[in-house]
N, C-alpha and C positions, 0 to 999 in steps of 0.2 A: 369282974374278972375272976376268972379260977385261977387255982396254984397250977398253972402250965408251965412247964420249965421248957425252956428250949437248947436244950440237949441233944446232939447228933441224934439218938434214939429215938427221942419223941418228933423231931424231923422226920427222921427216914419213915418213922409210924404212919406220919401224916399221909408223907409221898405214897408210900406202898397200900393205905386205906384208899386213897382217890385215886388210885391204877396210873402211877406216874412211874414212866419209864426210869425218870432218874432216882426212884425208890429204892430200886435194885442195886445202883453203881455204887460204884467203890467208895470210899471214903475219900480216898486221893481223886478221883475222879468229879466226885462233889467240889473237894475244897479249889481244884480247878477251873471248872467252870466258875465257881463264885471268884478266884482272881482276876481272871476275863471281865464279867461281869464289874469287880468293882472300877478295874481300868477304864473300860468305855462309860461309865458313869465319872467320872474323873476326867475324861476326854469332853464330856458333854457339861461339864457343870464351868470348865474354864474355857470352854466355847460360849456360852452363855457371860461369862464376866466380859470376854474377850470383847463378847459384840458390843455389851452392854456401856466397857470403856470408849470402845469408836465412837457408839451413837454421843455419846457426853462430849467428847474431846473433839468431835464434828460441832456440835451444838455451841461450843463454847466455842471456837473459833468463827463462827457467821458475824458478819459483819453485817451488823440493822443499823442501815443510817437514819439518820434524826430527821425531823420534817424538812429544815431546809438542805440538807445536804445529796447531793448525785448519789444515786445508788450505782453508777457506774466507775467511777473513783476510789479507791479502799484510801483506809487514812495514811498517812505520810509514817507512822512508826510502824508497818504492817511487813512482818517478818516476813520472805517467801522463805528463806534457807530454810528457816521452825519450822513452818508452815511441811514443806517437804521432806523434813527427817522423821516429824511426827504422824505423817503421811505413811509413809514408809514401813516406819517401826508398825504403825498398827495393821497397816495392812502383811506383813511378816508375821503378825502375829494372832491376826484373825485364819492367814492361812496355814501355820503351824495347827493350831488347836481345830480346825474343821476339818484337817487332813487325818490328824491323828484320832480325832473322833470316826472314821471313815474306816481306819486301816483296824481300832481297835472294836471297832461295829461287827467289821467283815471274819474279824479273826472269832471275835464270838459265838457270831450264824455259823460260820463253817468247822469252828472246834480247833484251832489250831494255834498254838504256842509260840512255835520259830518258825524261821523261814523255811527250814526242813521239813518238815512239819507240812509248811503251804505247797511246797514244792511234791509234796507226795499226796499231797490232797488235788492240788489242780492235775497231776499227773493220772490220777485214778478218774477225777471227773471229765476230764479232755479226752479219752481215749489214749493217752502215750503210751499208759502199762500194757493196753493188748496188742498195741503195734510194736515193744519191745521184744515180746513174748515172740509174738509172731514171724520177726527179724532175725532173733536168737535159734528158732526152729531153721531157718532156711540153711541150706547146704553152703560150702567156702568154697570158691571157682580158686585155680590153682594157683594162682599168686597172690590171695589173702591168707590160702594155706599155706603157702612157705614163706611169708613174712610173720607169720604167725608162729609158725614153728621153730622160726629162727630167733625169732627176738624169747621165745620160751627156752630156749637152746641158751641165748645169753645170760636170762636169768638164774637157771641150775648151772651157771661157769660152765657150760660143754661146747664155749669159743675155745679152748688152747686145742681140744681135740679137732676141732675143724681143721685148724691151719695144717697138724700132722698130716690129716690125710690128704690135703690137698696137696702137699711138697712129697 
Protein backbone atom coordinates (compact mmCIF):
# COMPACT_ATOMS: atom_id res chain seq x y z
CA UNK A 1 0.00 0.00 0.00
CA UNK A 2 1.18 3.63 -0.79
CA UNK A 3 0.61 6.70 1.57
CA UNK A 4 -2.96 7.40 -0.28
CA UNK A 5 -4.89 9.51 1.97
CA UNK A 6 -8.27 9.81 1.41
CA UNK A 7 -9.12 13.34 1.41
CA UNK A 8 -12.03 14.95 -0.45
CA UNK A 9 -9.11 16.11 -2.89
CA UNK A 10 -7.56 12.95 -3.60
CA UNK A 11 -11.25 11.64 -4.15
CA UNK A 12 -12.51 14.17 -6.26
CA UNK A 13 -8.73 13.39 -8.26
CA UNK A 14 -9.75 9.99 -8.65
CA UNK A 15 -13.43 10.77 -9.82
CA UNK A 16 -12.32 13.49 -12.26
CA UNK A 17 -8.92 11.16 -13.61
CA UNK A 18 -11.73 8.21 -14.50
CA UNK A 19 -14.20 10.83 -16.24
CA UNK A 20 -16.83 10.51 -13.30
CA UNK A 21 -19.54 12.87 -13.62
CA UNK A 22 -19.64 13.07 -9.96
CA UNK A 23 -15.89 14.42 -10.05
CA UNK A 24 -17.22 17.74 -10.89
CA UNK A 25 -20.09 18.11 -8.19
CA UNK A 26 -20.13 20.01 -5.32
CA UNK A 27 -18.97 19.02 -2.28
CA UNK A 28 -22.51 19.30 -0.70
CA UNK A 29 -23.68 17.43 -3.50
CA UNK A 30 -21.16 14.61 -2.92
CA UNK A 31 -21.61 14.40 0.90
CA UNK A 32 -25.46 13.90 -0.18
CA UNK A 33 -25.46 11.30 -2.20
CA UNK A 34 -23.11 9.41 0.29
CA UNK A 35 -26.17 10.16 2.90
CA UNK A 36 -28.70 8.40 0.61
CA UNK A 37 -26.25 5.98 -0.04
CA UNK A 38 -25.38 5.16 3.72
CA UNK A 39 -29.30 5.17 4.60
CA UNK A 40 -30.19 2.33 2.00
CA UNK A 41 -27.24 0.39 3.23
CA UNK A 42 -28.70 0.73 6.58
CA UNK A 43 -32.25 -0.13 5.24
CA UNK A 44 -30.50 -3.29 3.63
CA UNK A 45 -28.33 -4.42 6.34
CA UNK A 46 -31.43 -4.50 9.06
CA UNK A 47 -33.57 -6.25 6.24
CA UNK A 48 -30.93 -8.83 6.26
CA UNK A 49 -31.09 -9.32 10.35
CA UNK A 50 -34.74 -8.83 9.97
CA UNK A 51 -35.05 -11.92 7.82
CA UNK A 52 -32.28 -13.56 9.29
CA UNK A 53 -34.48 -13.31 13.02
CA UNK A 54 -37.87 -14.75 11.15
CA UNK A 55 -35.98 -17.72 9.61
CA UNK A 56 -34.52 -18.44 13.52
CA UNK A 57 -37.80 -17.72 15.42
CA UNK A 58 -39.67 -19.80 12.60
CA UNK A 59 -37.06 -22.70 12.98
CA UNK A 60 -37.23 -22.63 16.60
CA UNK A 61 -40.86 -22.76 16.82
CA UNK A 62 -41.49 -26.10 14.46
CA UNK A 63 -42.75 -28.68 16.28
CA UNK A 64 -40.57 -32.35 15.18
CA UNK A 65 -42.56 -34.99 16.90
CA UNK A 66 -40.52 -37.93 18.15
CA UNK A 67 -40.96 -41.47 16.67
CA UNK A 68 -44.03 -42.42 18.39
CA UNK A 69 -45.84 -39.28 18.54
CA UNK A 70 -48.86 -37.89 15.62
CA UNK A 71 -47.25 -35.23 13.70
CA UNK A 72 -50.80 -34.07 13.59
CA UNK A 73 -51.30 -33.07 17.25
CA UNK A 74 -48.98 -30.11 18.61
CA UNK A 75 -48.08 -30.80 22.28
CA UNK A 76 -50.67 -29.80 24.92
CA UNK A 77 -48.29 -26.59 26.42
CA UNK A 78 -48.21 -25.15 22.70
CA UNK A 79 -48.87 -21.40 22.96
CA UNK A 80 -51.14 -20.11 19.93
CA UNK A 81 -51.55 -16.33 21.53
CA UNK A 82 -47.05 -16.53 21.49
CA UNK A 83 -47.36 -18.21 18.57
CA UNK A 84 -49.41 -15.22 16.88
CA UNK A 85 -47.85 -12.03 18.51
CA UNK A 86 -44.59 -13.33 17.44
CA UNK A 87 -46.02 -13.89 14.11
CA UNK A 88 -47.13 -10.66 13.88
CA UNK A 89 -44.28 -8.63 15.32
CA UNK A 90 -42.02 -10.22 12.78
CA UNK A 91 -43.96 -10.07 10.07
CA UNK A 92 -44.36 -5.89 10.93
CA UNK A 93 -41.17 -6.08 11.04
CA UNK A 94 -39.85 -7.72 8.01
CA UNK A 95 -42.21 -5.33 6.38
CA UNK A 96 -40.96 -2.11 7.96
CA UNK A 97 -37.37 -2.73 6.93
CA UNK A 98 -38.16 -4.04 3.11
CA UNK A 99 -40.33 -1.19 2.69
CA UNK A 100 -37.96 1.26 3.76
CA UNK A 101 -35.11 -0.49 2.00
CA UNK A 102 -37.54 0.10 -1.23
CA UNK A 103 -38.39 3.97 -0.44
CA UNK A 104 -34.62 4.54 0.69
CA UNK A 105 -33.45 2.37 -2.81
CA UNK A 106 -35.76 4.56 -4.98
CA UNK A 107 -34.86 7.87 -3.35
CA UNK A 108 -31.17 7.17 -4.24
CA UNK A 109 -31.86 6.02 -8.14
CA UNK A 110 -33.80 9.23 -8.48
CA UNK A 111 -31.73 11.89 -6.20
CA UNK A 112 -34.15 12.86 -3.94
CA UNK A 113 -34.21 13.94 -0.26
CA UNK A 114 -37.96 14.92 0.87
CA UNK A 115 -41.18 14.41 -0.28
CA UNK A 116 -40.79 17.71 -2.17
CA UNK A 117 -38.05 16.94 -3.62
CA UNK A 118 -40.07 13.61 -5.06
CA UNK A 119 -43.04 15.58 -5.82
CA UNK A 120 -40.99 17.80 -8.17
CA UNK A 121 -39.14 14.94 -9.52
CA UNK A 122 -42.27 12.73 -10.46
CA UNK A 123 -43.89 15.98 -11.60
CA UNK A 124 -40.87 16.66 -14.21
CA UNK A 125 -40.74 12.76 -15.11
CA UNK A 126 -44.89 12.36 -15.62
CA UNK A 127 -45.38 15.27 -17.90
CA UNK A 128 -47.44 17.55 -15.13
CA UNK A 129 -44.86 20.49 -15.45
CA UNK A 130 -45.70 20.86 -19.29
CA UNK A 131 -49.27 20.43 -18.97
CA UNK A 132 -48.96 23.27 -16.14
CA UNK A 133 -47.15 25.42 -18.35
CA UNK A 134 -49.46 24.81 -20.96
CA UNK A 135 -52.84 25.41 -18.73
CA UNK A 136 -51.20 28.61 -17.33
CA UNK A 137 -50.81 29.85 -21.12
CA UNK A 138 -54.39 29.28 -21.94
CA UNK A 139 -56.80 32.40 -21.99
CA UNK A 140 -59.66 33.00 -18.55
CA UNK A 141 -63.44 32.65 -20.01
CA UNK A 142 -65.41 35.47 -18.18
CA UNK A 143 -66.23 33.95 -14.98
CA UNK A 144 -62.81 32.64 -13.80
CA UNK A 145 -61.92 36.20 -14.69
CA UNK A 146 -64.07 37.79 -12.39
CA UNK A 147 -63.70 35.45 -9.59
CA UNK A 148 -60.36 35.97 -10.00
CA UNK A 149 -60.38 39.46 -10.01
CA UNK A 150 -62.49 39.62 -7.23
CA UNK A 151 -60.93 37.57 -4.84
CA UNK A 152 -57.57 39.76 -5.95
CA UNK A 153 -59.85 42.82 -5.14
CA UNK A 154 -60.17 41.15 -1.59
CA UNK A 155 -56.73 40.70 -1.09
CA UNK A 156 -55.35 44.44 -1.68
CA UNK A 157 -58.73 45.31 0.91
CA UNK A 158 -60.49 47.06 -2.37
CA UNK A 159 -63.91 45.08 -0.76
CA UNK A 160 -65.02 48.60 1.32
CA UNK A 161 -64.66 50.22 -2.15
CA UNK A 162 -67.04 47.90 -3.76
CA UNK A 163 -69.97 48.07 -1.48
CA UNK A 164 -69.65 52.38 -2.01
CA UNK A 165 -70.23 51.97 -5.47
CA UNK A 166 -72.76 49.73 -5.52
CA UNK A 167 -75.04 51.85 -2.80
Amino acid sequence: MSDVTHTPSAIRSFLTKYNFKLGEASDAYIQRRKQQMVLFMTASAITIFASRFAYKSTITRQYVPTLFQGNHHPPTSYNFTHDAAVAVGTGTLLCGSVSSMIIFGSAWIIDVSNLKEFNWRMKLLLGGHQKEVELSKLPLDEESAYIQDSLNDILEGKYDEVDEQSS
